[in-house]
C-alpha positions as protocol buffer text, in pm:
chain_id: "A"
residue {
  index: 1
  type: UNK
  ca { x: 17181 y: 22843 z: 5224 }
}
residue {
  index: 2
  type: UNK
  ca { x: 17139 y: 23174 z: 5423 }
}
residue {
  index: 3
  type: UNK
  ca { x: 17169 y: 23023 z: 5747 }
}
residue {
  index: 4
  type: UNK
  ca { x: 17447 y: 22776 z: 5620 }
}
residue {
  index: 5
  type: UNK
  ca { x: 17665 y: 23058 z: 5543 }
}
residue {
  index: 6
  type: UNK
  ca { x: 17614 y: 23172 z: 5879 }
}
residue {
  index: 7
  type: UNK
  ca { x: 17634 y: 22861 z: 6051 }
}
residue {
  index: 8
  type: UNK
  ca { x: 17941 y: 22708 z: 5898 }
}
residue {
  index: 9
  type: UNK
  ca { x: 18149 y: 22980 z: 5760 }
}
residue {
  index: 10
  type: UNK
  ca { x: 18486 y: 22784 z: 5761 }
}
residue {
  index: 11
  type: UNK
  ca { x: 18349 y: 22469 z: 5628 }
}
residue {
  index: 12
  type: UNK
  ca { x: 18454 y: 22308 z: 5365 }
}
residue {
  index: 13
  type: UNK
  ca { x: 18242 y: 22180 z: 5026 }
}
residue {
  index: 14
  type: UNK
  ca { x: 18355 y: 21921 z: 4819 }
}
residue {
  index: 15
  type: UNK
  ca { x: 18287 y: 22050 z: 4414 }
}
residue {
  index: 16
  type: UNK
  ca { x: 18285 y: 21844 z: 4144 }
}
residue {
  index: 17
  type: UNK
  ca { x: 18474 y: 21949 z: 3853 }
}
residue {
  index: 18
  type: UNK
  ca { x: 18418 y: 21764 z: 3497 }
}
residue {
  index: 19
  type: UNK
  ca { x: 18718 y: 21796 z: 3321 }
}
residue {
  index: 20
  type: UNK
  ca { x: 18636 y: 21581 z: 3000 }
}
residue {
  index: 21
  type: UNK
  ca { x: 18542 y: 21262 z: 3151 }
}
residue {
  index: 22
  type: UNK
  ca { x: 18787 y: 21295 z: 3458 }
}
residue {
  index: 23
  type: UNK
  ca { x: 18595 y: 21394 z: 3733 }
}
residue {
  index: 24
  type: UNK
  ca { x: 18764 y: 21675 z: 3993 }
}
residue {
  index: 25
  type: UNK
  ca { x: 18723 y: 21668 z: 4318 }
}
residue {
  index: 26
  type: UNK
  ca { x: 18823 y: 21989 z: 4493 }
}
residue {
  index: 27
  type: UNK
  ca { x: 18724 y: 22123 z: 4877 }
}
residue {
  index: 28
  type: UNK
  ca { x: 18695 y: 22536 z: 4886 }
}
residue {
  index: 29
  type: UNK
  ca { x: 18565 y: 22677 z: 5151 }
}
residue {
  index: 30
  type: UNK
  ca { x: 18177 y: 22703 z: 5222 }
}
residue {
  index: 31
  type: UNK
  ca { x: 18240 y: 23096 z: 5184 }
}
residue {
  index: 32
  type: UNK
  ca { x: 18401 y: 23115 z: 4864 }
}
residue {
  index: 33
  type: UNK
  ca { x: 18114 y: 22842 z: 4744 }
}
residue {
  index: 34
  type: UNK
  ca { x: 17820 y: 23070 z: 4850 }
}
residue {
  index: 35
  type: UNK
  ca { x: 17934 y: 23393 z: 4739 }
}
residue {
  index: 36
  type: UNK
  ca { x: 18010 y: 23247 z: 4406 }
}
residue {
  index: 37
  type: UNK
  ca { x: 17665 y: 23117 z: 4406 }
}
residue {
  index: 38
  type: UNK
  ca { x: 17541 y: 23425 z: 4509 }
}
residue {
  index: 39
  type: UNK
  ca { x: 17687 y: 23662 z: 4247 }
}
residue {
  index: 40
  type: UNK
  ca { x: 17615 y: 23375 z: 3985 }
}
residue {
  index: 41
  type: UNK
  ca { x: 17226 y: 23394 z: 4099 }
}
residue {
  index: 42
  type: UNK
  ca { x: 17224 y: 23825 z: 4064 }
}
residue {
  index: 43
  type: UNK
  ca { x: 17409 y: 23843 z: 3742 }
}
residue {
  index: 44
  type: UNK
  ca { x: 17175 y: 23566 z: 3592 }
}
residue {
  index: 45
  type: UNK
  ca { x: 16885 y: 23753 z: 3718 }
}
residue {
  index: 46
  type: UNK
  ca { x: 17037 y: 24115 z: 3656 }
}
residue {
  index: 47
  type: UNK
  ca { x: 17070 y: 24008 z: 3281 }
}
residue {
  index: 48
  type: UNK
  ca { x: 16757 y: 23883 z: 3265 }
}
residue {
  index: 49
  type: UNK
  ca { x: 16589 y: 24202 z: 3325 }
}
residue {
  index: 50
  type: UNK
  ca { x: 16727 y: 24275 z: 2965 }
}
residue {
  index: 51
  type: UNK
  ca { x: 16647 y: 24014 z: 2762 }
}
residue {
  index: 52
  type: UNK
  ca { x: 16358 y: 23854 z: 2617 }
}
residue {
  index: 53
  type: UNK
  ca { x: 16081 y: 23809 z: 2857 }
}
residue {
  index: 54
  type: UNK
  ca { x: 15939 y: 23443 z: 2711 }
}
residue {
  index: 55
  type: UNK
  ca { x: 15824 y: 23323 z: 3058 }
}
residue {
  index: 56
  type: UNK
  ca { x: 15914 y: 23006 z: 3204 }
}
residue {
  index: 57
  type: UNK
  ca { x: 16238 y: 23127 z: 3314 }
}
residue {
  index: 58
  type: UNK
  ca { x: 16444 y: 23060 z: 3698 }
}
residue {
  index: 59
  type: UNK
  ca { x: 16323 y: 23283 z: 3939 }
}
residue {
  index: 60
  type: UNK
  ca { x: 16655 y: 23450 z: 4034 }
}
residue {
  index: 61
  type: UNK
  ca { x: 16549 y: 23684 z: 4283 }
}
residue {
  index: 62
  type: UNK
  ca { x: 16323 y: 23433 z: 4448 }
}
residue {
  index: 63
  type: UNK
  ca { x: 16657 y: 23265 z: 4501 }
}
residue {
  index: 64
  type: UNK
  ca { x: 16867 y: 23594 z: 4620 }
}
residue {
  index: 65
  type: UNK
  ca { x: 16547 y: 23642 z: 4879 }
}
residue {
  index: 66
  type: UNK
  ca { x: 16537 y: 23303 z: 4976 }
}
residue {
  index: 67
  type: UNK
  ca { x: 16933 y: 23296 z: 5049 }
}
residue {
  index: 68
  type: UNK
  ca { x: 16908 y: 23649 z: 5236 }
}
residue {
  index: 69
  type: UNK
  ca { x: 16551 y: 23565 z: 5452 }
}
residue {
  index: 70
  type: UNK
  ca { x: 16776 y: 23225 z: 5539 }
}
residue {
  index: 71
  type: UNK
  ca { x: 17082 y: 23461 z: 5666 }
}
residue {
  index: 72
  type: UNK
  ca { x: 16755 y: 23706 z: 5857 }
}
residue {
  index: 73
  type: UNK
  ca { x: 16522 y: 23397 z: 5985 }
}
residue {
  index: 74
  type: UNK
  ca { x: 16857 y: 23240 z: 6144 }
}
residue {
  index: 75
  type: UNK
  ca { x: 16956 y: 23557 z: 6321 }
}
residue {
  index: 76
  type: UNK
  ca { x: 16590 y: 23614 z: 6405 }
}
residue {
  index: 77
  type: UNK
  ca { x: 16586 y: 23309 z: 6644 }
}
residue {
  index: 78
  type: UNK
  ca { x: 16904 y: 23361 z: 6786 }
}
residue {
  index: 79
  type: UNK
  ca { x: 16916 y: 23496 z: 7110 }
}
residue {
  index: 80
  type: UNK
  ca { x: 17150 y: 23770 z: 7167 }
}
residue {
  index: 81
  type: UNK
  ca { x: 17348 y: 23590 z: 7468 }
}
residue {
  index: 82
  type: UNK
  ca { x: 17369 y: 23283 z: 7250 }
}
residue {
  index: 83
  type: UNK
  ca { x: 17444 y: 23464 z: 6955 }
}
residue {
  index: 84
  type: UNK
  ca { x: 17736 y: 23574 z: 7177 }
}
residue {
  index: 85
  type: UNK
  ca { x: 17842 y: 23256 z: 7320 }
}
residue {
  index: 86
  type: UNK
  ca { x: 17817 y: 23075 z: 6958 }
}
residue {
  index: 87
  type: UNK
  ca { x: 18128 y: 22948 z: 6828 }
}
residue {
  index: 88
  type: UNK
  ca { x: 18211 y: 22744 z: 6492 }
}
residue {
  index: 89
  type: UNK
  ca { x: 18263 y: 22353 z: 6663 }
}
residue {
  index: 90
  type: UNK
  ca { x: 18465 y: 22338 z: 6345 }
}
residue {
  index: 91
  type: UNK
  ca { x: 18721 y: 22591 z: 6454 }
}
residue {
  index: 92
  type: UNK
  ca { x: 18825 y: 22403 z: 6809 }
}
């Protein structure tokens, strides 16, 4: 998801929204979707740092460090020219 939010910043992602039994479709952009993911991911694991430790839980902060070595890794193999001469297909 890192290198997704690198890759195709202006994107868009189609989210389903169940409203009852209507189902929503709605396209935001892949920006908005990933930093709402994000933040969802840190608070969850934030808050549970203070609760109950029962085991068996999500690893949040696996997730955080898996989105944030995607964003690293993809930069990683990027050249610097190319990283230069890169542009969003998207965009043209």
């Amino acid at each position: 998801m890192g290198a997704y939010f690198l890759l195709f910043p202006h994107a868009m992602v189609v989210t389903l929204i169940p409203i009852l039994i209507f189902p929503l479709f709605i396209p935001i952009p892949a920006v908005v979707y990933l930093l709402m993911w994000f933040l969802l991911q840190f608070f969850s694991g934030a808050t549970s740092l203070f609760g109950p430790s029962e085991g068996g839980g999500i690893a949040w902060w696996a997730h955080i460090g898996g989105f944030l070595a995607g964003m690293w890794l993809y930069s990683s193999f990027l050249s610097p020219k190319r990283a230069r001469e890169r542009q969003d297909p998207f965009l043209a």
